[in-house]
C-alpha angles and dihedrals in degrees: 000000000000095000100042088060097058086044087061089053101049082053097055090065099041111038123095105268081226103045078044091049078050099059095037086064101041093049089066107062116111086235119047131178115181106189122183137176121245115220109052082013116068094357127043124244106276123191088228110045096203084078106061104134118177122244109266085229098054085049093058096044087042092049097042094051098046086065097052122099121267095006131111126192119196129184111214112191142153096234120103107269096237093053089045084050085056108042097037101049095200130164121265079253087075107078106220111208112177137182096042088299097321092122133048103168139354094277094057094101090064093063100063117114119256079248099051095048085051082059102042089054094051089046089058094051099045090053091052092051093055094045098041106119096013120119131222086022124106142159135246107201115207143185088261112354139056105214102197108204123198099170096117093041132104111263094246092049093045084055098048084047102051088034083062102040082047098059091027134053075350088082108047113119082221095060129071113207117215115188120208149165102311093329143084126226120196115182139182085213123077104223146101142184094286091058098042081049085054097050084048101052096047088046103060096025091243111193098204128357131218111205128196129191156140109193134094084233084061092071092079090058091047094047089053091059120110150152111019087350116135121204122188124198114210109207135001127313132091113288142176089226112115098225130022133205129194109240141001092258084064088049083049087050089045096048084055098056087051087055099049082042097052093040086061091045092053104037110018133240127273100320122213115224102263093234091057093068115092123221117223114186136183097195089260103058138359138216140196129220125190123229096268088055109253116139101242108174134020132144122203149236089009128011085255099054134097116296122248090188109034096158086121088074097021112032123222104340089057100067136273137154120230145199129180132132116277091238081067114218138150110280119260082233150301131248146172107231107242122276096008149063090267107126107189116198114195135202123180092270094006122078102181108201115190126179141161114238143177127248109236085198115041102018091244119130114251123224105210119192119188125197119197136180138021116311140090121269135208112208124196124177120177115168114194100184116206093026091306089305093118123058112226136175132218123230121192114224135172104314092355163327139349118199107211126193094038126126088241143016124283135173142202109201111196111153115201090016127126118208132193116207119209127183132224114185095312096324111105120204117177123203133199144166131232134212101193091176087053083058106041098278095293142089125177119206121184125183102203125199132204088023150079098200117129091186118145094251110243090249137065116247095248097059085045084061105051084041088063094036105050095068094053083043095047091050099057098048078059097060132094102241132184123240099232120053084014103146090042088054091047087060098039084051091049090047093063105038076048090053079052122110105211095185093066104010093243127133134215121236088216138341104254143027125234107027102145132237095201107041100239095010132111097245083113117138142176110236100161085109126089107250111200093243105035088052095041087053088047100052088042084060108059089038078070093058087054098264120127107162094086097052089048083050097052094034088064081038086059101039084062093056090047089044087054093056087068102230100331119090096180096069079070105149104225093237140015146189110278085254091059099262137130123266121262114232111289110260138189129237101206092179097068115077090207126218110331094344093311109152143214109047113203138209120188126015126254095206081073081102110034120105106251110182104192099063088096105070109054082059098057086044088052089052103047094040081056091053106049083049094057103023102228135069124230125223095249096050086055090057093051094044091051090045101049083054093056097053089055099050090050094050107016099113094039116101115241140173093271129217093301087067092212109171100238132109109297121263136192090259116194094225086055095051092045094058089050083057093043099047094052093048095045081050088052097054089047101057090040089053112038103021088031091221134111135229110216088188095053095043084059098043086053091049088051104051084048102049092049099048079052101048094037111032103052103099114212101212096041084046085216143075103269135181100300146353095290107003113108095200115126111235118176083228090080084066089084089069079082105030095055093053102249091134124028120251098258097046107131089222086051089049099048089044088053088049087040095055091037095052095036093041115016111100107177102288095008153055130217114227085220144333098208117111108277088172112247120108118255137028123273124208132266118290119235103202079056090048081045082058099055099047085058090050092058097045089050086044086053093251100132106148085054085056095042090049092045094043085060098046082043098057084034095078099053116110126257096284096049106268138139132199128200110278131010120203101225083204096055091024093219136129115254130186140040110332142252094020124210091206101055093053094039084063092039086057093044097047092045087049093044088048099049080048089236084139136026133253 
């Protein structure tokens, strides 16, 4: 595989940038069938046939993609298939089709008709008669076909021989005549290489086909092409390929690219551990930067639009921006500044500061990117608009760059840099290099969207800075922090306010779609929207860190929601887009590899329309907890609070797909009836405290929904609640009977559901949400807003050393800058899921404050 390697990187130099933007398409597609000739393909033209002997390096290429997924290599080829078995000595993998397509595999010579076979002999024996006595001619007798061969024959004999065939065994209505290089194939079959591509192509449902060839018998196959197909004429000689390369070294060279290509489509490139991105936010869109400082992933003009940089789920052909020194070289280290959504990222010479801002002008959000130091610098920006799904082209103008083919105008303001602006295949990228000691130790780029303006920005980029930076900075001074754990709980605090969008109120549940729970599974799901309960949690987080602009935010965001249903909140859908709407269908980019090979990535979420019950309740907890903060309730809150009662008392008995969103039948999950409970209690505190009034109805409709989940949901033989009435399946959820305060802490049910989920789902640092069937192949990780739970439930059941222990394996799997994603596996001790998650830093916050004992079980 060594030399295949080098072999990729010779390629990437002398290959046509077309013919290589080709095969960086085509090596994309789900279903790939890659399909070659034999002879002046993978093995050069030899004077005696019988020593044809395939290129070491097509071997290996031919052999290394056969045994990738959802590829299929096949080798067409005139000769007969048992003599291309022979000579090519390729795996089972390779597909051999020989004869023009006459033969598919050895027995294929059994199923010609008694008539054919009659043919077939006459024709043998016609075709003896005209090259008896000729020199330098011979026959190649086939299943179905003569191929009559004069290569080695003088010019005048060669003539005589093909004038005879011609106006012999050539005219027979039975026979169907093939011209080559140099050979004649008669056969009783009526078929060639485009039709044997064709089979091939229905048969194994190929999305797109390469072709490679050099005969003249290959241009069937190449006029059959269409669509994303790629053909590739080795040699001289007209041709209805699209590309053409010299020799078949060069198509050896090119079947390695494809391979190096494809490898990265399927499996990804090097993937960075998902916890090590950082997340930069301006309140209207977010971002995420590795490590090394490139910008891998951000959507515009809202978090839940299409991406512009999707390397994070597609690697480098799906857009990113980078920064590193041009002597290469692993950072010194990454950080947040203190009190904001700054992420330096430092090199010895090189100080890399990236933040999100806002446009004063044209109301985008602005990407700055500030170089500072002494180095050189390498700069790469490729935008792929509409997650790589739009070609543009980049235009450099004045102090920067145009992007061209977008839906809208973006800029790339770069003043003194010199760019140069390379295609592939439609998608520009332009490269440059920077000297920052050659301008004073500091370069300013801004990607500017909504506008094509390339103007120097008034102010200097320091005071821009501090501009962006003193609102994060003043916010959390104005936050009620713990003194342990105070600065984790600052950037936890500022992650979610960051996963907040100010124009409509609403939160994310997380920054990105796609980022898998299994590595190279299909647990891959889109969370960029705002879901009722994970916003309301969040909200109610950060409330208990003494902000309430946030919840008030969210509560108008929701009572339009509520106002939309026209008058039945219980039609709620359980997420929206971050304007209030409802989702699209959920939809699948194939073109996209996802993070490390996971597949499918998703837009878009399907649970959009299941019934989720207990979406109910963390919004009535939100809004009492807002209203004991600030003392008073607004109209529209009573709205909201009135409505999420309704909605209870209307479908609170029914079964539904509960907060987990697996895609199986409804069932009359405990979690769900819990949060009915919770939401009308909650209700009820709110209108005895702050209206000073009671509501008998509601008191009863609350007793009722209690008395049935206890009654119903403890399960006898697990000797605990588990996840619904008659399951006996342990779910962390359950965990809620206790939390909500449904039972009292010291309740002996509460206590054996809080062992039973500890010895079913607690694995070291983490707990599972569940282990039953949810139908969907693989494991996930464990989750750590279940892992959050547990540590309460041990805090409420006076096991305090066990919550203390938990709560520091817990912060001890988030990445260098302090985040955490959904999920982290404790066997490959790495973060999983969409990133960075809301709920995972709502629990870290909850479990810091519980600990420090600023707010009370």
């Amino acid at each position: 595989m060594t030399n295949l390697v080098e072999v990729d990187q010779k390629a990437a130099g002398q290959i046509d940038p077309e013919l290589r933007a080709a095969i960086g398409r085509i090596a994309r597609v789900p279903q790939l069938l890659i399909a070659c000739d034999y002879d002046g393909t993978l093995a050069p033209i030899v004077a005696d046939p019988t020593q044809a002997v395939p290129l070491p390096e097509s071997v290996a290429a031919v052999r290394a993609l056969a045994a990738l997924p959802q590829t299929t290599v096949a080798v067409v080829s005139g000769r007969a298939l048992r003599d291309l078995a022979t000579l090519s000595r390729l795996p089972s993998e390779v597909h051999l089709v020989g004869s023009h397509g006459s033969e598919f595999d050895i027995g294929f010579v059994e199923r010609l008709t008694p008539e054919l076979v009659e043919v077939r002999t006459r024709l043998q024996v016609a075709l003896r008669e005209i090259v008896a006595g000729k020199p330098g001619v011979r026959l190649e007798n086939k299943p179905a076909s003569v191929a009559v061969h004069y290569r080695t024959a003088e010019p005048p004999v060669a003539d005589e021989v093909k004038a005879r065939v011609a106006a012999g065994p050539g005219t027979w209505p039975e026979v169907t005549v093939t011209h080559g290089k140099e050979v004649i194939e008669l056969s009783v079959v009526p078929t060639h290489k485009g039709t044997a591509v064709d089979q091939l192509r229905t048969s194994l449902s190929a999305s797109a086909v390469l072709f490679i060839g050099d005969d003249i018998t290959d241009e069937n196959a190449f006029a059959n092409l269409h669509g994303p197909d790629v053909g590739v004429k080795i040699g001289p000689g007209e041709t209805k390929a699209g590309h053409r390369v010299a020799e078949p070294i060069e198509a050896a060279r090119l079947l390695g690219l494809l391979l190096q290509t494809r490898q990265h489509w399927l499996f990804g490139e090097r993937a960075v551990p998902i916890e090590r991105h950082s997340m930069i936010s301006n309140g209207e869109t977010v971002a995420l930067v590795t490590p090394e400082a490139k910008v891998t992933w951000l959507c515009h003009p809202r978090p839940d639009s299409s991406a512009i940089f999707a390397d994070l789920l597609g690697g480098t052909p799906a857009g990113h921006f980078t920064v590193a020194p041009e002597r290469g070289g692993l950072p010194l280290g990454q950080r947040y500044r203190p009190g904001t959504m700054t992420v330096e990222t430092r090199w010895s010479g090189l100080t890399v500061t990236d933040w999100l801002d806002r446009s004063t002008t044209e109301g985008g959000s602005v990407l700055v990117r500030r170089l500072t130091g002494n180095a050189k610098v390498s700069l790469e920006f490729a935008p792929r608009p509409e997650f790589g799904q739009v070609q543009v082209r980049l235009q450099a103008l004045g102090d920067g760059l145009l992007v061209l083919g977008s839906n809208e105008p973006v800029a790339l303001h770069s003043p003194g840099v010199r760019w140069e602006i390379s295609a592939d295949g439609g998608y520009d990228t332009a490269r440059a290099t920077v000297d920052l000691a050659a301008v004073d130790g500091e370069q300013l780029l801004e990607l500017r969207f909504g506008t094509s303006s390339l103007q120097s920005h008034p102010a200097p980029a320091a005071d821009r800075q501090e501009s962006a930076e003193d609102p994060w900075k003043a916010w959390v001074r104005g936050l009620r922090l713990p003194p342990e754990g105070r600065e984790l709980v600052a950037r936890s605090a500022l992650t979610l306010k960051g996963l907040c969008h100010e124009p409509t109120g609403a939160i994310l549940a997380a920054a990105t779609t796609s980022l898998p729970e299994e590595l190279g599974g299909v647990r891959n799901w889109d969370y960029r929207y705002c879901w009722l309960r994970d916003a309301a949690m969040t909200a109610r987080a950060l409330v208990d860190l003494g902000s309430l602009d946030e919840a008030e935010g969210l509560l108008r965001w929701v009572d339009g929601c509520v106002e939309r249903t026209g008058g039945h909140p219980e039609r709620l859908h359980p997420l929206y887009t971050v304007e209030g709407y409802e989702l699209g269908a959920e939809a699948v980019i194939d073109t996209l590899p996802g993070y490390a090979g996971s597949r499918p990535v998703r837009v878009g979420n399907l649970a959009n329309h299941q019934l989720q019950l207990d979406v109910f309740g963390p919004v009535a907890d939100l809004l009492a907890a807002v209203a004991d903060a600030r003392g008073s309730v607004r109209e529209e809150e009573w709205r909201v609070l009135d409505a999420m009662v309704q909605a209870v008392e209307r479908r609170w008995h029914e079964p539904d797909h509960g907060l987990w969103e697996a895609r199986l039948q409804p069932r009359h999950h405990v979690y769900s009836k819990v949060m009915c409970w919770m939401t009308v209690d909650r209700a009820l505190h709110v209108v005895r405290k702050h209206a000073g009034q009671d509501r008998p109805d509601w008191v009863a409709l609350r007793d009722r929904i209690g008395h049935n989940v206890l009654e119903h949901g403890w399960h006898e033989h697990a000797g605990a609640y588990t996840v619904a009435y008659g399951d006996e399946e342990m779910d962390a959820s359950s965990l809620w009977i206790g939390l909500s305060g449904l039972l009292a802490d010291d309740d002996p049910r509460f206590l054996a559901t809080v062992l039973k989920v500890e010895a079913d789902l607690r694995s070291g640092p983490v707990v599972y949400r569940y282990r039953w069937d949810d139908g969907l192949p693989g494991r996930e990780g464990g989750f750590h807003i279940c892992t959050a739970w547990l540590v309460e439930a041990y805090l409420r059941t006076g096991r305090r050393a066990d919550a203390e222990e938990l709560f520091e394996q817990m912060v001890a799997t988030a990445g260098p800058t302090g985040l955490l994603p959904e999920q982290y596996d404790p066997l490959a001790e790495r973060g999983l899921g969409n990133h960075p998650q809301a709920y995972s830093h709502l629990g870290l916050i909850r479990c810091a404050l519980l600990l420090s004992g600023l707010v009370k079980p």
